[in-house]
N, C-alpha and C positions, 0 to 999 in steps of 0.2 A: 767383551764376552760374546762369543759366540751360538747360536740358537740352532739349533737341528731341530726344521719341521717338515713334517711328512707330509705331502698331498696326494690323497689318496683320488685318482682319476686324475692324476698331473700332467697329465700326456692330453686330455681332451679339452672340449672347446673352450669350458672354462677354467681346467685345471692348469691350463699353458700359462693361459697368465697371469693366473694367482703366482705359480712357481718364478716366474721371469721377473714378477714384481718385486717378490721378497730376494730374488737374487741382485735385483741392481740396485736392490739398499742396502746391500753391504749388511754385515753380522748374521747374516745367516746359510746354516748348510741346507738347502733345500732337497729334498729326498721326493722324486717325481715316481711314485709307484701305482701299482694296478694288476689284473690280473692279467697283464702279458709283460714279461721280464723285456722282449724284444724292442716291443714298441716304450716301454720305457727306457732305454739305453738310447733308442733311437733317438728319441727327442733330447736327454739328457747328453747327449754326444754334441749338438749345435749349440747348449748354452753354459756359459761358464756357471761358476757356482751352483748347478744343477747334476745332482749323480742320480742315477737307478737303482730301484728297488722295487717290492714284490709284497703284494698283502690282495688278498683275496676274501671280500667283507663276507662269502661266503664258507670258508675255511678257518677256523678257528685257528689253525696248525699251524696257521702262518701269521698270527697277529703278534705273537711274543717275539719273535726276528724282526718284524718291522716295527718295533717299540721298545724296543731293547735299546737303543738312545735316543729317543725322540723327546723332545722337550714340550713340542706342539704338535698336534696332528688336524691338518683341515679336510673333511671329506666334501669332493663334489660330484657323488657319485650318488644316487637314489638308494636307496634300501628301506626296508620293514625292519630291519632285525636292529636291536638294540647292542648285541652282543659286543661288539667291537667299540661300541663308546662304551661300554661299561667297561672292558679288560681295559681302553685306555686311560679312565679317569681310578682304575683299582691301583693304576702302578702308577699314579700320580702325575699324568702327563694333559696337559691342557688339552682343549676338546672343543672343534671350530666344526657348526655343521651347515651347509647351504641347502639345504633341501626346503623343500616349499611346503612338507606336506604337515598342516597342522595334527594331523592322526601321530609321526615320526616326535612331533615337538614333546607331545602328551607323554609320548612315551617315555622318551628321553628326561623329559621334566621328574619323572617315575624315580632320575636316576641322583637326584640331589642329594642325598644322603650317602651316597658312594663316593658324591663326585667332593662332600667334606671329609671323609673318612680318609681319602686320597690324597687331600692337600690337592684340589685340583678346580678348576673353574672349566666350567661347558657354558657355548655361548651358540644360541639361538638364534634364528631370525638375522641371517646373516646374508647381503644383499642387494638388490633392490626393491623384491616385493614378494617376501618380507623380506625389512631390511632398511633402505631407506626410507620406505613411507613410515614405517613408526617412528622414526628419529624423526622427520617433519611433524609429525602428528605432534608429539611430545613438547619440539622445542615451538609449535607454535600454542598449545596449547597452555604451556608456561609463561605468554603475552597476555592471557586473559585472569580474571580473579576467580570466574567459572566458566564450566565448561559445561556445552548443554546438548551438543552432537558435532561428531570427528566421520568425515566424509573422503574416503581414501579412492583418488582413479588412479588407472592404471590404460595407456595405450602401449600397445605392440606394435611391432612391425610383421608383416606377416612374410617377410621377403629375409627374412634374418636366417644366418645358418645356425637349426642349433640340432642338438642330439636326439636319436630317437626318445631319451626320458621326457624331453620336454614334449612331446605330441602325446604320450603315454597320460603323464598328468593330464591335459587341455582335456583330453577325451572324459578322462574320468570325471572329470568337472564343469562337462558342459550339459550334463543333465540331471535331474532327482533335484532335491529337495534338501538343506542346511539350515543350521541356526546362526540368527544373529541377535547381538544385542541389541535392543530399542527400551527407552525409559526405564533403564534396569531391570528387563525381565528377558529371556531368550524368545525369540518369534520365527519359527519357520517359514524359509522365502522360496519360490523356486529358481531354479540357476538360470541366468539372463533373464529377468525380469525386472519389474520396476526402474524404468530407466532414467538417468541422470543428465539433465542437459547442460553442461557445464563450458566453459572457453577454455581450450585447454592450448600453452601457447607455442605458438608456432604450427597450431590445426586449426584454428578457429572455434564454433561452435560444435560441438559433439555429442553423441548421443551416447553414454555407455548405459549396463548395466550391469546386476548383484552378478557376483561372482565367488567364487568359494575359495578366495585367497586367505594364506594363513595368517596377517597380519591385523587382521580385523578381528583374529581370534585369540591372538595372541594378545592383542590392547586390552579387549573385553578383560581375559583373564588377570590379566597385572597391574589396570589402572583403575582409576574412579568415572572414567567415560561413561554416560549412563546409554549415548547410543554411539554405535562405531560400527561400519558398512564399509565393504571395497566395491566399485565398479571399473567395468574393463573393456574395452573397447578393442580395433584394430585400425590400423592405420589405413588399411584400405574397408571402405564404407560397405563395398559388394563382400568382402570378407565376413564382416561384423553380419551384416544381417542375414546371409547364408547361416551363421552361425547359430543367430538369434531363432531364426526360422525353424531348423532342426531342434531348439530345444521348446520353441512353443507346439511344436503338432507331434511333437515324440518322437519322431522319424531319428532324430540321433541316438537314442537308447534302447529303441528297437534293430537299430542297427546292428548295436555291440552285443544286445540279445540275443540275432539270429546271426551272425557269424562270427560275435568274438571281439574282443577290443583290440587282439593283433592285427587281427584282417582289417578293420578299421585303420587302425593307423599305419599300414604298409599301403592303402589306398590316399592317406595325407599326405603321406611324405613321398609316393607319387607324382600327387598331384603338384606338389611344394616346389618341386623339379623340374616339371613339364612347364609351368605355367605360374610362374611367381605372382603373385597380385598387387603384390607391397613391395617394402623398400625393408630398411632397418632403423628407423626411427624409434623412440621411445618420450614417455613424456610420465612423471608419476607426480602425484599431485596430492597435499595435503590440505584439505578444509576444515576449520574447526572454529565451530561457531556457538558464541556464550555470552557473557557480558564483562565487562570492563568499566567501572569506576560507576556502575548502575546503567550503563549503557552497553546497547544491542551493541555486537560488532561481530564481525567474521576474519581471521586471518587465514591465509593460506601459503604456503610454502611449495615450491616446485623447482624441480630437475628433470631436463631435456637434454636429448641429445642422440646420437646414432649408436647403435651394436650392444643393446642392453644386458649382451655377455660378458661383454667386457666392461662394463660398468658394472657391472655384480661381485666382478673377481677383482677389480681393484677395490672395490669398498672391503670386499672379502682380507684382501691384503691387509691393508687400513687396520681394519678390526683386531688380528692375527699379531701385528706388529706392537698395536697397544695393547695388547693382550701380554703380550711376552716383555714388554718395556715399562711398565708397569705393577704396582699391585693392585689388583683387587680382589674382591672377596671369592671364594669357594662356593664354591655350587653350581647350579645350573639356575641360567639367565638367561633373558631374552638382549639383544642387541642396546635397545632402548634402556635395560635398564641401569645396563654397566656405562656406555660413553655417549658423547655427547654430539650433538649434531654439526658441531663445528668441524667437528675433526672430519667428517666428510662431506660436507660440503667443501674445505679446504681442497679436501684429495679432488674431488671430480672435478673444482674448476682448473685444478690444477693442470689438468688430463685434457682439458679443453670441453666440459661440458657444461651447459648453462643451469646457472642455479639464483630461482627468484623468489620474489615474495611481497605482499601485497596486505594490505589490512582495508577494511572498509567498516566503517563505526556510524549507527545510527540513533540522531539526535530523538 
């Protein structure tokens, strides 16, 4: 059998190859669209198994022609609006989203009851962060009998190519004020703060901190974790603490205050251009630490490796493929709750990225 899935931003950095992936596994017609017909022909013209198409998450006009046979639909394109996952899970067609922003998740989460009415499954937290880290989180926290705090980092590369969404996000969340879970109650942290000195492998010793990733938010909401935090770091040290620096003395929000979060980020991505700091490294790290058999222990799980785009779009793949090869239940779910962490950590060593793991138990 055959599977027609639509990737909506299929033509971009990480929609390339989400699309390429699901085309060299064979049973599927991938459908590479976006708000420019051109540049989707264009890229769909160099890969087999890949044809052009058109959907505009801001045009409604044009969601029923681009789901009019779609069996799956993956977006990796940012948006607020719900509208286009809801038309796609009304006319019963599975529903793959990578966006990072837990406010999108919420929303979307809003949309479960459509997405069974539908005969349809929407899946979350689709990735690497979020995405991987919760699948580590999970499958380490299922080594213990409790669990008593899940500690999620995250490094960057600062030298990586990616889209202007991704500098969009960063900005938004590198200043104000979030909640996280601690001992089962929410506690407001400020954004880079409380830092985490952890080995993170192949960097050594590193200093990250709190960060407003949505997988921390996403655990809180779905599991029994009674604390669960992300921190975040960059591969280049002068990066990080530029970064940290702007959000302890306020100079980053005063920024975006007196001219705008655009002008901020056409000065990033400037500056990203002129003057690279980093490389494209990446490293995401699961800690979770509880007892075992009456005994303290910590396990942690981790995946390293280069171009943490394309390690998001082939887990993306991964997820999409068991999605459609598979059954599982209707609704809307996060990543962690439908599969299993085998399934990608198989995929990324496959791809050539490293994936470890470590316990330390005390007497």
């Amino acid at each position: 059998m055959t599977y027609e899935v639509l990737v909506v931003g299929g033509y971009g950095v990480v929609g390339r190859t989400v699309c390429r992936t699901l085309a060299d596994r064979g049973g599927y017609r991938v459908v590479t669209a976006g708000r420019s017909p051109d540049r989707a022909a264009a890229f769909a013209a160099d890969h087999d198994g890949v044809v052009p198409g058109t959907v505009d998450l801001n045009a409604p006009s044009t969601f029923g022609p681009a789901l009019e046979s779609a069996d799956c639909v993956v977006v990796c394109v940012t948006t607020d609006d719900t509208a286009f996952a809801r038309a796609a899970l009304e006319r019963g067609v599975d529903y793959v989203d990578l966006s990072p922003s837990d406010e999108f998740h919420r929303a979307v989460e809003g949309l479960d009851e459509v997405a069974r009415e539908g005969d349809a499954t929407a899946v979350l937290s689709v990735g690497l962060s979020p995405g991987v880290t919760n699948l580590l989180a999970v499958d380490a926290a299922n080594r213990l009998d409790d669990v008593e705090r899940v500690r999620l980092g995250v490094l960057l590369g600062v030298g990586e190519d990616v889209g202007r969404d991704t500098y969009e996000w960063a900005v938004d969340r590198s200043y104000g004020r979030f909640a996280i879970r601690e001992n089962g109650t929410d506690r407001l942290v400020a954004a880079l703060s409380e830092p985490w000195t952890v080995t993170l492998p192949g960097h050594g010793r590193r200093r990250l901190y709190r960060y407003d990733l949505a997988d921390q938010h996403a655990l809180a909401r779905t599991t029994g974790f009674p604390s669960v935090g992300t921190w975040l770091c960059y591969d280049s040290r002068l990066a990080t603490a530029l970064l940290v620096a702007g959000a302890r003395t306020g100079v980053t929000g005063t920024l975006v205050e007196r001219f705008g979060r655009n002008r901020v980020v056409d000065g990033l991505v400037t500056a990203a251009d002129r003057s690279p700091l980093g490389g494209d490294p990446f490293v995401v790290v699961a800690a979770v630490s509880g007892t075992n058999e009456g005994r303290q222990s910590t396990i942690r799980r981790w995946v390293r490796g280069h171009d943490q785009g394309r390690a998001t779009a082939l887990v993306a793949a991964a997820f999409t493929a068991a999605l459609l090869d598979t059954e599982y239940p209707t609704g809307v779910a996060h990543g962690h709750e439908l599969f299993d962490a085998s399934t990608v950590k198989r995929t990324l060593r496959n791809y050539g990225f490293r994936v470890g793991e470590e316990s330390r138990t005390l007497d």
